[in-house]
C-alpha positions as CSV (number, residue, x, y, z in Angstrom):
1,X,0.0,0.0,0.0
2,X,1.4,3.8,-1.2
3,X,1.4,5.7,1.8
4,X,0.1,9.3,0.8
5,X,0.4,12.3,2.5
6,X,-2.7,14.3,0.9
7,X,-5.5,16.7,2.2
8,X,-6.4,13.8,4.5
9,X,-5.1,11.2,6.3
10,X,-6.0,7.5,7.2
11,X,-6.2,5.5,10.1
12,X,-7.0,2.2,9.9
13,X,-9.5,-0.1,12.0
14,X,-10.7,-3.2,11.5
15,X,-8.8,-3.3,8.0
16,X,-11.2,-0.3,7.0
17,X,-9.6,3.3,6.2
18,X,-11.6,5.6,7.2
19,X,-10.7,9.3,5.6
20,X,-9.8,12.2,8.2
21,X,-9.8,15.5,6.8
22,X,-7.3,17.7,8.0
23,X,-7.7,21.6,8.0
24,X,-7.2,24.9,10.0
25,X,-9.5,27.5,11.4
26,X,-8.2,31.4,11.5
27,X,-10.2,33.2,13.7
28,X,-8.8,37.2,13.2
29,X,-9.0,39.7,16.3
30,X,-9.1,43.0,16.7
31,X,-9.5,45.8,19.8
32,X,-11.9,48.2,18.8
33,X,-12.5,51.2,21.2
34,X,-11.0,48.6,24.2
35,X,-13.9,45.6,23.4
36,X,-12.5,43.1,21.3
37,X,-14.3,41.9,17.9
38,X,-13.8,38.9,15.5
39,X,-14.3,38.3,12.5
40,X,-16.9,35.9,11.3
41,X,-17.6,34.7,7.3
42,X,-20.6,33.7,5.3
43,X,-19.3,30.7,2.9
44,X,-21.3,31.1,-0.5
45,X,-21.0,27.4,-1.2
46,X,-22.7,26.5,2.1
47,X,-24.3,29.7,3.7
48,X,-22.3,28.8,7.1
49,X,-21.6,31.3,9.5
50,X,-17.9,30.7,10.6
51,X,-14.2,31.5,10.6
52,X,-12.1,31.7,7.6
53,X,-11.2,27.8,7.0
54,X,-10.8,25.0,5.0
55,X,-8.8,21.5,4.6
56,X,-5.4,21.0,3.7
57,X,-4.6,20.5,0.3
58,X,-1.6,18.3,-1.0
59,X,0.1,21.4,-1.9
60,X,0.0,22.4,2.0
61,X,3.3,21.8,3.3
62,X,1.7,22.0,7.1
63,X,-1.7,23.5,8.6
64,X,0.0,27.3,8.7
65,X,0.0,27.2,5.2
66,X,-3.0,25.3,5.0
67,X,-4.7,28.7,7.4
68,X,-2.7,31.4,4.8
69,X,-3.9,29.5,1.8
70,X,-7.6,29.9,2.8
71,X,-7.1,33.6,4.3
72,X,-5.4,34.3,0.9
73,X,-8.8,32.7,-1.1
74,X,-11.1,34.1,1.1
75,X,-10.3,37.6,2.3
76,X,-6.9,38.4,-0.2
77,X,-4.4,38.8,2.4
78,X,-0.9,37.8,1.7
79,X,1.0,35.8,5.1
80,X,3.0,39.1,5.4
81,X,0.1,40.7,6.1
82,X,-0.8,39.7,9.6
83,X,1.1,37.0,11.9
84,X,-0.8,33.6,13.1
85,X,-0.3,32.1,16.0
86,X,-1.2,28.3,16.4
87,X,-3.8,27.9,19.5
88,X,-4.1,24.7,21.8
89,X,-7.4,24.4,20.4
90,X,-8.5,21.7,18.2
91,X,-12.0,20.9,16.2
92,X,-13.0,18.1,15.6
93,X,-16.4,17.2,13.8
94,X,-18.4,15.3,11.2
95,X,-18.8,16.9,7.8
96,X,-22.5,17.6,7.4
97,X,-24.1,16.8,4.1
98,X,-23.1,20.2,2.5
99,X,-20.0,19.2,1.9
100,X,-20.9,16.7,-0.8
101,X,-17.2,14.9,-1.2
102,X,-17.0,15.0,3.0
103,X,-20.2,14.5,3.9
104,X,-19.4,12.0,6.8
105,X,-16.4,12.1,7.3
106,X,-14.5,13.3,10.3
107,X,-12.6,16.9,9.8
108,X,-10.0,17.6,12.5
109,X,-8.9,21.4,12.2
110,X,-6.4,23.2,14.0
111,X,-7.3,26.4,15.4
112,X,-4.9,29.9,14.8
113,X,-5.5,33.3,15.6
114,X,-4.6,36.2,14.4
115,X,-4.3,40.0,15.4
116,X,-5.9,42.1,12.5
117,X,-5.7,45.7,14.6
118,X,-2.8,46.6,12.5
119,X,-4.8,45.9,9.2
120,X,-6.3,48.7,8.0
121,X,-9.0,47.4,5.9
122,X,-10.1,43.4,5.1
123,X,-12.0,42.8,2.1
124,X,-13.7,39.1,0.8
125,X,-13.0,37.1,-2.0
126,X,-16.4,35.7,-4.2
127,X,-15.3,32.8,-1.8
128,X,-17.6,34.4,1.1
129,X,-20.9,36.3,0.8
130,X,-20.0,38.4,3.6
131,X,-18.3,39.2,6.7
132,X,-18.5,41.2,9.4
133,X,-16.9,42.2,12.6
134,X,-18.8,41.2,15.7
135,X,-18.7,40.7,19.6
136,X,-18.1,37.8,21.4
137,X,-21.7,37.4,21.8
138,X,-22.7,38.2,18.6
139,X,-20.6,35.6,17.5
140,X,-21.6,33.4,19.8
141,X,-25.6,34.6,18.8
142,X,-24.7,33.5,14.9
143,X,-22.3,30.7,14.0
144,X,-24.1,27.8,12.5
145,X,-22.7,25.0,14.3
146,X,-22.8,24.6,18.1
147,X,-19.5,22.9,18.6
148,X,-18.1,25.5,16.3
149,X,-19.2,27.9,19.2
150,X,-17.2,26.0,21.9
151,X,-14.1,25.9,19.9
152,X,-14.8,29.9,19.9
153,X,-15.0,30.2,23.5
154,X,-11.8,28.3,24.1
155,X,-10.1,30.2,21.4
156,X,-11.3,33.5,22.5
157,X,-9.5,32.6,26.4
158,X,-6.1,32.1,24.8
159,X,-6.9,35.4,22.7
160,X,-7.7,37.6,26.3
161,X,-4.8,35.6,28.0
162,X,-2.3,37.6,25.2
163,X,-4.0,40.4,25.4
């Protein structure tokens, strides 16, 4: 068996493979007028409410470049741009039947973040229908997926702890 090292990986029970999409979440900061926002994206594939993300691609040397690949198709920023910083925070989920090629299948992202106060304006790709800088509880009030929310809330302590 040829062992490749693509936009997934396999682990193996009971002789099965079963595929584990690998991928990163970017979720971008800033202080505005001492209250922190975030930014959260509409995908126009899906109509999710999320983070700028998607899964590694085989021309993803690691899931930092996997993160400034997406930032770069979503909002147009280049990696000079803005610094990530890889979080202790992890996602794990099921892809939901939206994702036609993933649909059940486990994705296992890693989260970054990334300070955008420096930016001075982020624009969107056609990639997402909109975004939109909220508060924590706005963002809380509007993602679509619930687990997705508790990945926030751990990412948004390691955010305040550097702040």
């Amino acid at each position: 068996m040829q062992n490749n090292s693509s936009s997934m990986f396999n682990s193996e029970s009971s002789g099965e493979k079963e595929k584990v999409f690998r991928g990163a979440i970017t979720i971008f900061y800033k202080s505005e007028n001492e209250n922190l926002k975030y930014l959260v994206v509409e995908n126009t594939k899906t109509g999710n409410i999320s983070f700028v993300s998607g899964a590694q691609e085989e021309a993803d040397q690691s899931l930092e470049d996997a993160a400034q690949r997406e930032i770069k198709e979503e909002l147009g920023l280049e990696p000079d741009g803005y610094q990530l910083i890889e979080t202790d925070v992890k996602h794990e989920f099921v892809f939901g039947p939206k994702k036609l090629k993933r649909a059940g299948h486990k994705g296992a992202y890693q989260v970054f973040i990334a300070d955008a106060s420096a930016l001075e304006e982020i624009g969107h790709t056609e990639e997402l229908s909109s975004m939109k800088w909220m508060t924590e509880e706005k963002v809380l009030m509007s993602l679509t997926f619930q687990d997705l929310k508790e990945v926030f809330e751990k990412a948004v302590k390691e955010i305040k702890s550097i702040k």
